[in-house]
N, C-alpha and C positions, 0 to 999 in steps of 0.2 A: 291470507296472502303473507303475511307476517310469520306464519310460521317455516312457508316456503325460503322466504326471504333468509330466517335465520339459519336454514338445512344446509341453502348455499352458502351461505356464511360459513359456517363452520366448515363447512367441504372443504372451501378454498384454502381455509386455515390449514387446514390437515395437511393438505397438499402440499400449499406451498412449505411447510415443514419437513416434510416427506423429502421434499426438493433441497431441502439446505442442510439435510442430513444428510443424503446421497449426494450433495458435492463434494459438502463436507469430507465423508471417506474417498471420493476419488484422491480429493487434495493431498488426503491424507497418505493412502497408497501410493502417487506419484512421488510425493515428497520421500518414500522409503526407498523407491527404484532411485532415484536421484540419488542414494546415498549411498548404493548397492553399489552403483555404476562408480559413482566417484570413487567407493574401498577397490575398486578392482582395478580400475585404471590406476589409480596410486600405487597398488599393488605390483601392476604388472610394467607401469612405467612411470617409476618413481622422479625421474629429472624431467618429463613433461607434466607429469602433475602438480609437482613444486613450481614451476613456471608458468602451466595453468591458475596457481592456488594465486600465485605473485600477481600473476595479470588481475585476477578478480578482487583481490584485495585492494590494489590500486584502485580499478574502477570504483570500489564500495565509498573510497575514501576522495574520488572526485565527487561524484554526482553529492555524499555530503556537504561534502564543503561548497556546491554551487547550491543547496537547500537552503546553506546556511546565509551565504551572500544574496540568493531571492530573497530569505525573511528580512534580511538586514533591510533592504534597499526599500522592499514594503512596507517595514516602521519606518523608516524616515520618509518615502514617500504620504503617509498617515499623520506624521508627527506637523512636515511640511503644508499639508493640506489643514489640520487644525491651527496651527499656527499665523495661516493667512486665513481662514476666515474666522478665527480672534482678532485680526488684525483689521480686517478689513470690518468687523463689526465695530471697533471701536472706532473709529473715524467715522463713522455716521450718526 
C-alpha cells in the first residue's frame, strides 16, 4: 500500500507543478498583451494615455501610502497592547 500511496504522491506533485507552470505562462503572456495594448494606446492616443499613466500613478501612490498608514497604526496598536500587559503584569 505504501508504494500506491507514494505513486500518488508523486502524481499530485507532478501535477500540481504542471499547474503553476501553466499559470505561470498564462501570467506571463497576459502581462505581454497588457503592454502591447498599453504601446498602442500611447501610440495612437498619446493625451489619454499620459492621463491614463497620471491616473494610475496616482492610484499606486494612494493605496501606498494607506499600506503604510495600516502598518503604522498596527505597530502601535502591538506596541500598545504590549505595553499594557507589561503594565498590567507589574501591578500584580
Amino acid at each position: 500500500m505504501s508504494n500506491l500511496d507514494d505513486l500518488i504522491k508523486k502524481t499530485k506533485e507532478k501535477h500540481a507543478a504542471e499547474l503553476k507552470a501553466l499559470r505561470k505562462q498564462a501570467a506571463r503572456e497576459e502581462q505581454e498583451l497588457f503592454v502591447r495594448v498599453a504601446r498602442l494606446f500611447e501610440e495612437h492616443e498619446p493625451e489619454q494615455f499620459a492621463q491614463y499613466r497620471d491616473h494610475a500613478a496616482s492610484l499606486i501612490e494612494q493605496e501606498r501610502v494607506a499600506r503604510a498608514e495600516r502598518a503604522k497604526a498596527s505597530r502601535a496598536r502591538r506596541k500598545e497592547q504590549r505595553d499594557a500587559a507589561h503594565d498590567g503584569g507589574g501591578d500584580a
